[in-house]
C-alpha positions as CSV (number, residue, x, y, z in Angstrom):
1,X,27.1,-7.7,15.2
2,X,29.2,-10.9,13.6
3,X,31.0,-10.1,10.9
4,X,32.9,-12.2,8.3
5,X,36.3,-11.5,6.1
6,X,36.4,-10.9,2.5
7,X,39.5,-12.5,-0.1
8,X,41.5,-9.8,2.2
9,X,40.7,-10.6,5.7
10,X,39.1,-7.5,5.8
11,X,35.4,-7.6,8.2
12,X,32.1,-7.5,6.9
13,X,29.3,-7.1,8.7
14,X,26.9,-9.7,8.0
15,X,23.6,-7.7,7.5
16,X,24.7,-4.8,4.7
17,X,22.3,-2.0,4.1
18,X,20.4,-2.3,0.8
19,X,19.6,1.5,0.0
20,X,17.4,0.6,-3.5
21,X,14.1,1.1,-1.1
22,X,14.7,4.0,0.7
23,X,11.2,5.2,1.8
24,X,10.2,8.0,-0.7
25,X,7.9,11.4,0.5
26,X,6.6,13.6,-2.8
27,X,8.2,11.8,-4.8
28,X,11.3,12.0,-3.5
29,X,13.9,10.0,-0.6
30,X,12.8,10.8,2.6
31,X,16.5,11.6,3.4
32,X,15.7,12.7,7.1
33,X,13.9,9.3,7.9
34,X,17.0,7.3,5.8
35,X,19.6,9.2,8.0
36,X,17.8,8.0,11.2
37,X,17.5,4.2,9.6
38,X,21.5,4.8,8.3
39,X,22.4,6.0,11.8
40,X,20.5,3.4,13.9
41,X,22.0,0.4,11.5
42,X,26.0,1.8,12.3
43,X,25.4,2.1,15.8
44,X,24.3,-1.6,16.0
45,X,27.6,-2.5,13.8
46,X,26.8,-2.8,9.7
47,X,29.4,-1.5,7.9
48,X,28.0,-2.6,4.5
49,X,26.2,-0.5,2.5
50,X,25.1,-0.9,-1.2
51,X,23.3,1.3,-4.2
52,X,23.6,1.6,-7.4
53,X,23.9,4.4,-10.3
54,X,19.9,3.3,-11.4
55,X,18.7,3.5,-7.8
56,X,17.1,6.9,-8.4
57,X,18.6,9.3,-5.7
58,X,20.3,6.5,-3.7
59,X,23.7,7.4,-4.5
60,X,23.3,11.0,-3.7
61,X,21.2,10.6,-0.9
62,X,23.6,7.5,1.0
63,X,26.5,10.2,0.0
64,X,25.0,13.2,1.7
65,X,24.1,11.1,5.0
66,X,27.4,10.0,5.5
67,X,29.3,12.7,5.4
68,X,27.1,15.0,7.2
69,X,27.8,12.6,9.9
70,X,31.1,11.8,9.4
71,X,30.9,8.5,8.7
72,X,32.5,7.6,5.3
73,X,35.4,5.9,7.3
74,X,33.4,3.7,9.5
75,X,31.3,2.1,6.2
76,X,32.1,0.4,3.3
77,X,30.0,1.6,0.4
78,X,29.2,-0.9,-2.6
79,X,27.9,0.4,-6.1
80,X,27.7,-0.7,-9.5
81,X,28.7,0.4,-13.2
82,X,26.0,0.5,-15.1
83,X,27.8,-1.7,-18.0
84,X,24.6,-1.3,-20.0
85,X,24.8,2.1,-20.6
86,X,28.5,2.0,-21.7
87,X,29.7,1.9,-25.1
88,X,33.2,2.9,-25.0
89,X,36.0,3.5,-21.8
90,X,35.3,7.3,-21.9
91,X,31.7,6.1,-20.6
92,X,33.2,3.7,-18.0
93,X,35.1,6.7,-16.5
94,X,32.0,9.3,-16.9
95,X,29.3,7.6,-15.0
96,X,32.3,6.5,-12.2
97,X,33.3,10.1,-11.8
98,X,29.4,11.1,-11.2
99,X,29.0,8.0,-8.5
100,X,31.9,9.7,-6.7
101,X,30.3,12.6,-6.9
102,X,26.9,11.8,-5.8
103,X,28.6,9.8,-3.0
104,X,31.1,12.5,-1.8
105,X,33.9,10.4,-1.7
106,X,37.1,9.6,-3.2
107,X,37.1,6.1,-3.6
108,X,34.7,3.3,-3.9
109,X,35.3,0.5,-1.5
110,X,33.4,-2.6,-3.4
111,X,32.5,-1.7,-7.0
112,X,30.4,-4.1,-8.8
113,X,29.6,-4.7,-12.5
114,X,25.8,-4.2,-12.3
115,X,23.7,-7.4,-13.5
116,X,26.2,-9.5,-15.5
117,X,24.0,-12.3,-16.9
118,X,26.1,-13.8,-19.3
119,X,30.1,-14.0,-19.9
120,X,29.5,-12.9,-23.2
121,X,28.2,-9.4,-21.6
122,X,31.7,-9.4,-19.6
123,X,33.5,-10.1,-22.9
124,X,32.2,-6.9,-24.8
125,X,33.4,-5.2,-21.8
126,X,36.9,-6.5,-22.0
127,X,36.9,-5.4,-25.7
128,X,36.0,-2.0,-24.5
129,X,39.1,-2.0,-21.8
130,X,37.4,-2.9,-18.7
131,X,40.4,-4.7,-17.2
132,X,42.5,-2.0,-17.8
133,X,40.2,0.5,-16.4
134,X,39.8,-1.4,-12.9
135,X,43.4,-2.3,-13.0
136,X,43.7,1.9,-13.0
137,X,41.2,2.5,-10.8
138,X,42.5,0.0,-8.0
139,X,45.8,1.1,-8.7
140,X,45.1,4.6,-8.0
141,X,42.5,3.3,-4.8
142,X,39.2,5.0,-5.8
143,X,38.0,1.3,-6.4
144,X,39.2,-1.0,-3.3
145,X,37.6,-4.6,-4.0
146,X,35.8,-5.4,-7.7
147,X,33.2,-7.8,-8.4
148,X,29.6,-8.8,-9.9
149,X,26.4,-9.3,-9.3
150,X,24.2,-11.8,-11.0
151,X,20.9,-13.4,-12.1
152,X,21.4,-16.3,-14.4
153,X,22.1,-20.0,-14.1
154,X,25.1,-21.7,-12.1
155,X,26.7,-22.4,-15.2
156,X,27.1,-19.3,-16.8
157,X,27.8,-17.8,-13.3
158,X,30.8,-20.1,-13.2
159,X,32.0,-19.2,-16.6
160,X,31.6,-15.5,-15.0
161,X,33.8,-16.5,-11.9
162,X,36.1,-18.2,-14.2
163,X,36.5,-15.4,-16.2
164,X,38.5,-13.2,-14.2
165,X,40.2,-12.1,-11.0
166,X,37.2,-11.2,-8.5
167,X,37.0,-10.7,-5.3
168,X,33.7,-10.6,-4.5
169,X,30.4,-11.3,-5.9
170,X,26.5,-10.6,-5.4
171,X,23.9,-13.2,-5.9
172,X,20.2,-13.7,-5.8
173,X,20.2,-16.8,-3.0
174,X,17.1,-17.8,-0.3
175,X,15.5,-20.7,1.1
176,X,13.2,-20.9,-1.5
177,X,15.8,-20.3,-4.5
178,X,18.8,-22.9,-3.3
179,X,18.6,-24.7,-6.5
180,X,17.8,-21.6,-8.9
181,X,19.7,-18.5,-10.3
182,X,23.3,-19.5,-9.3
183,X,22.0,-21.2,-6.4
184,X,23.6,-23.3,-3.7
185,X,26.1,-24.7,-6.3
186,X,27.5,-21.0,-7.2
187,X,27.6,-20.2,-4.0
188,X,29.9,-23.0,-3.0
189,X,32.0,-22.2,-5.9
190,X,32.3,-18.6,-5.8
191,X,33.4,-18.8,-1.8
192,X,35.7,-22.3,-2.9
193,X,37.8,-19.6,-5.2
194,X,38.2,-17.3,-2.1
195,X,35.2,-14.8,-3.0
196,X,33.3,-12.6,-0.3
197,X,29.9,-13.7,-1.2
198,X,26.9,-11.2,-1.0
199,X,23.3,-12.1,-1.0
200,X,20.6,-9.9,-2.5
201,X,17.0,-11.0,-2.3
202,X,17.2,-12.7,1.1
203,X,13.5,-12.5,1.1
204,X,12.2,-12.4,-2.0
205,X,11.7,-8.7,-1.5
206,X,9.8,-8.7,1.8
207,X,7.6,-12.1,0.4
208,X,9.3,-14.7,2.3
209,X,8.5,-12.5,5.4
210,X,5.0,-11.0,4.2
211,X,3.1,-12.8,1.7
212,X,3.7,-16.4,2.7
213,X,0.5,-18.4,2.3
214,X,-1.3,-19.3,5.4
215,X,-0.1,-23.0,5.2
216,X,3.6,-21.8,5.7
217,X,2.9,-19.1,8.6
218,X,1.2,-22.1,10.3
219,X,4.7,-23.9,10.3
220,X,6.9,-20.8,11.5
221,X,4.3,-19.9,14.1
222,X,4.4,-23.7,15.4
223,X,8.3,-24.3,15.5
224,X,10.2,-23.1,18.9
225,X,12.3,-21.3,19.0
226,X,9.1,-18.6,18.2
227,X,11.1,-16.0,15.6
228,X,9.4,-14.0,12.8
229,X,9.6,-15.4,9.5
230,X,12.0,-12.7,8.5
231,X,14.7,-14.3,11.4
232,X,13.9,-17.6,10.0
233,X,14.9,-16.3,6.3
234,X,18.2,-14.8,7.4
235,X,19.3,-17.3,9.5
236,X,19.3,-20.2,6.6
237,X,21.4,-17.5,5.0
238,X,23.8,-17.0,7.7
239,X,23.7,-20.7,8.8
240,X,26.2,-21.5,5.6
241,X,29.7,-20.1,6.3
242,X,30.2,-19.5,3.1
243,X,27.5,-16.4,2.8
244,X,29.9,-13.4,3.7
245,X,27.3,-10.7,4.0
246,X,22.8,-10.6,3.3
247,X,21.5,-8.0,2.1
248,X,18.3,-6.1,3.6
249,X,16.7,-3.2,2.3
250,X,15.1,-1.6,5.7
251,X,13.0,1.2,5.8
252,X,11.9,1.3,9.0
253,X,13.2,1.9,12.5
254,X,11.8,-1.4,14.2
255,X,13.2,-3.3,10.4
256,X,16.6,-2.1,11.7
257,X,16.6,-3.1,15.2
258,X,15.2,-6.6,14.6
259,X,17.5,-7.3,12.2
260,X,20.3,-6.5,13.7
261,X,19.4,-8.4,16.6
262,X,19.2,-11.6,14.7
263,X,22.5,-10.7,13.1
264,X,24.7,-10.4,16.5
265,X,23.1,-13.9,17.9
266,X,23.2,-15.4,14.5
267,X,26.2,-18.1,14.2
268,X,26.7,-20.9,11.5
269,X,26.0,-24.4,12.1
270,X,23.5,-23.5,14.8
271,X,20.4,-25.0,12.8
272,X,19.1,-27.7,13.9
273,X,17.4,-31.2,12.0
274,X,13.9,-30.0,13.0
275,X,14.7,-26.8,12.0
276,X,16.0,-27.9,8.4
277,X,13.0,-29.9,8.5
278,X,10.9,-26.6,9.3
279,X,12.2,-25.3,5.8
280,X,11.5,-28.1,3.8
281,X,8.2,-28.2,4.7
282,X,7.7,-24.4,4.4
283,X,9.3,-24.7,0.6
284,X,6.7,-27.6,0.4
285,X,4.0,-25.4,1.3
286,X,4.7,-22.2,-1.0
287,X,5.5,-24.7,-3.6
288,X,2.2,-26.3,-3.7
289,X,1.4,-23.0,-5.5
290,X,4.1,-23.9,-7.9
291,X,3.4,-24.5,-12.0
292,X,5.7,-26.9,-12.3
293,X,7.7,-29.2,-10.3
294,X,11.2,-28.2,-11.4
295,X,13.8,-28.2,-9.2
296,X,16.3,-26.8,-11.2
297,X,19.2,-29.5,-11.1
298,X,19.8,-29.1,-14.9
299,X,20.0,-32.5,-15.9
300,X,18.1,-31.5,-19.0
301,X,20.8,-28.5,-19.6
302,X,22.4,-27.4,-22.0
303,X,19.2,-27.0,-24.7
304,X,20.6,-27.3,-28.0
305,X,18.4,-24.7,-28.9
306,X,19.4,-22.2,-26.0
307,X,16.5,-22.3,-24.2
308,X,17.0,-21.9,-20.0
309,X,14.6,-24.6,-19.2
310,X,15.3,-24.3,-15.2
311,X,15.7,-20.1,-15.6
312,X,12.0,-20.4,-17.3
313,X,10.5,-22.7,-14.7
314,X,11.5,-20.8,-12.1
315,X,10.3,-17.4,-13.7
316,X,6.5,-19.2,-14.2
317,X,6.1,-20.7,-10.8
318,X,7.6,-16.9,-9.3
319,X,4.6,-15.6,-11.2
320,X,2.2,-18.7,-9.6
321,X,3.5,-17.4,-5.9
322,X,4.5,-13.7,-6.1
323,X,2.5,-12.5,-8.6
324,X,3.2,-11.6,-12.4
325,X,5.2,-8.8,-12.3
326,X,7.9,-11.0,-10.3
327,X,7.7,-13.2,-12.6
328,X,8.0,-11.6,-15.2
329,X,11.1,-9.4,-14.3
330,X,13.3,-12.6,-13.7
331,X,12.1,-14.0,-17.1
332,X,13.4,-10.7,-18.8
333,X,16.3,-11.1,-16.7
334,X,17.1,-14.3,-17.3
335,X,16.1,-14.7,-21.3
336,X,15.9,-11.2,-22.4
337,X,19.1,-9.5,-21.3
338,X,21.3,-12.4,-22.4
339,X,23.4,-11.6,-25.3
340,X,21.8,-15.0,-27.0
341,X,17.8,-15.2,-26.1
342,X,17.3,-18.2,-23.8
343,X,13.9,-17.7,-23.8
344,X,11.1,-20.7,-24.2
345,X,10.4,-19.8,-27.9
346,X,13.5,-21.0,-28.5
347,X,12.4,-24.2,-28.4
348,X,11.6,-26.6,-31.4
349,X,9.9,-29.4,-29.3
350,X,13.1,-31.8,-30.1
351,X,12.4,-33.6,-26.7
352,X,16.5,-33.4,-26.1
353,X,15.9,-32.1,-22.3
354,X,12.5,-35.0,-21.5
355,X,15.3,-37.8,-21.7
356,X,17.1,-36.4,-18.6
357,X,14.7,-35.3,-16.5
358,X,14.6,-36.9,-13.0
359,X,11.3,-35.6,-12.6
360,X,10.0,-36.7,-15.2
361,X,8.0,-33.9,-16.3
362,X,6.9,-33.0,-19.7
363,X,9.1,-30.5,-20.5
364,X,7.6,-29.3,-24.2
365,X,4.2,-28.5,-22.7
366,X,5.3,-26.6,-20.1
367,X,7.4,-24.8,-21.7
368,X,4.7,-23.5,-24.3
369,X,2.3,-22.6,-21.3
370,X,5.2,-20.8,-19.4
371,X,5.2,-18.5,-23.0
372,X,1.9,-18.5,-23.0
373,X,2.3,-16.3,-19.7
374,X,6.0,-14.6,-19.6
375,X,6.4,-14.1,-23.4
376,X,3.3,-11.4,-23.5
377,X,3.5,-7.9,-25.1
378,X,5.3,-6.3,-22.1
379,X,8.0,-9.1,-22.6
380,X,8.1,-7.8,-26.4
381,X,8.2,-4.0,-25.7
382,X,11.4,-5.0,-22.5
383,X,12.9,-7.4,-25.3
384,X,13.4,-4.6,-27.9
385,X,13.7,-1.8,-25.7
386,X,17.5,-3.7,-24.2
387,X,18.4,-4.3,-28.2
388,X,17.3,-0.9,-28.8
389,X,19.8,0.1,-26.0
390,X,22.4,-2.4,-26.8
391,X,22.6,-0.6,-30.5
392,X,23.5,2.7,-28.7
């Protein structure tokens, strides 16, 4: 296993353990199968592991294997705060004390505020005390390392690094989104202010290794040196020094050994020209799915009218290739959970963002088709359901 330091010098491994999809059995984690996954993954050296308090049952379930093995010193665990459900610092402190619990620990070695998507969302949090919670917490050493994770654009993810003393981060980051979410550009400036940067999403879910279209399995299948499209995903990831640690949820005994077998031979800089030219061509291919031909540079950003043009683009063409749902879930989470709506109704047709495009594409029209899709009556009911929340 290769492993890379954090802001501290401490080592990561550079596969972590996504527990969110732990295979379930009645209903319920298969904890028996988990522990065998768990157990096979620290032998083969990952160290990271990360849940969160809305995975249902991941907490506990994570918690129970490890100490019925002995193994809460050997691991770093990583979970989140569920900010959204706080209102005041006595909730802070409640749903921390029932992570430790779940987790049967004492301490929390990377704690992250779950889904920031705007620095607005941070700044409620500081009027509730946040700073002076961690700043308790890490003093006392049930909270290690603090950080974020993320699904919005570069910009506001900057703001969000900006904003205070992190030292790590969590992003949404692949071969297929280097120019969307936060992106290549966050990603550089996260790890140029000393962050430990770790990626969720590496595959798109299990899409960039299992639902590519035929076109693009062609082009892996072709390339030497032969490796799954899964080892093809991961190593674009580790390939840039600045990724710390990637993410994979795996539920499966072969899953684990696969993957941590690309992880020990992995090393950055190792790709070669044809091999960057293998990923261009496979982006080509998915893309020729695509809605629109956005590339999300954000020349036509900021929208006087609020509206993330790139963050919408990207939502539509996910729906095109992975199918609505996708889609719609990073709409909601880029336009919906925003404490300003960004979302495509916004606009008034002013043709501000045409002017800039380098691609030249006609911005207004799309925009009202990608509504026409993402802005349906499930996006109504998740739209007031968050303000519904947001009130409480």
């Amino acid at each position: 296993m290769q492993y890379r330091k954090d802001k501290y010098g401490n080592p990561i491994s550079v596969l972590g353990y996504g527990c969110m999809r732990f295979t379930q059995k009645a209903g319920r984690i298969d904890i028996d199968k988990a522990e065998r996954e768990i157990l096979a993954a620290v032998e083969a050296g990952v160290n990271y592991f990360d849940t969160a308090y809305v995975y249902g049952g991941s907490e506990a379930a994570l918690g129970e294997i490890l100490e019925r093995n002995g193994l809460r010193d050997r691991v770093n665990i990583a979970t989140k705060l569920p900010h959204y459900l706080i209102r005041s610092r006595n909730g802070m402190e409640k749903y921390f004390a029932e992570e430790l619990r779940r987790l049967r620990t004492d301490h929390v070695d990377y704690y992250l505020m779950h889904m920031l998507t705007d620095d607005k969302t941070w700044e409620r949090l500081c009027s509730l005390g946040i700073r002076e919670w961690i700043a308790e917490k890490k003093a006392s050493g049930q909270i290690r390392h603090i950080g974020f994770s993320y699904h919005g654009n570069s910009d506001t993810f900057k703001a969000i690094i900006d904003a205070y003393d992190w030292d790590f981060c969590q992003i949404q980051y692949n071969y297929l989104d280097e120019h969307s979410q936060a992106g290549r550009t966050g990603l550089k400036y996260a790890a140029g202010k000393g962050l430990a940067v770790i990626i969720m999403e590496p595959l798109r879910g299990g899409r960039l290794a299992n639902a590519l279209p035929p076109e693009a399995r062609k082009l892996f299948a072709a390339h030497e040196p032969k490796r799954s499209p899964a080892e093809w995903g991961f190593r674009w990831l580790w390939d840039q020094s600045e990724v710390t640690c990637v993410l994979s949820g795996m539920n499966s005994p072969e899953m684990v050994r696969e993957n941590t077998a690309a992880a020990d031979a992995c090393r950055p800089g190792e790709l070669t020209e044809a091999d960057r030219q293998l990923y261009a061509d496979v982006v080509k291919a998915i893309n020729a799915k695509m809605r629109v031909g956005c590339t999300g540079c954000r020349y036509c950003m900021p929208c006087p009218h609020n509206v993330d043009i790139p963050g919408s683009f990207a939502a539509w063409n996910r729906a095109a290739s992975d199918g609505w749902f996708r889609g719609e879930y990073d709409y909601v989470m880029c336009t919906a959970l925003r404490k300003v709506s960004t979302a495509a109704s916004n606009c008034v047709e002013c043709g501000k963002c045409e002017r800039h495009c380098p691609q030249h594409i006609q911005i207004r029209q799309e925009l009202k088709k990608a509504r026409k899709t993402l802005e349906g009556p499930a996006y109504s009911v998740a739209r007031a359901a968050i303000r519904l929340i947001r009130m409480y």
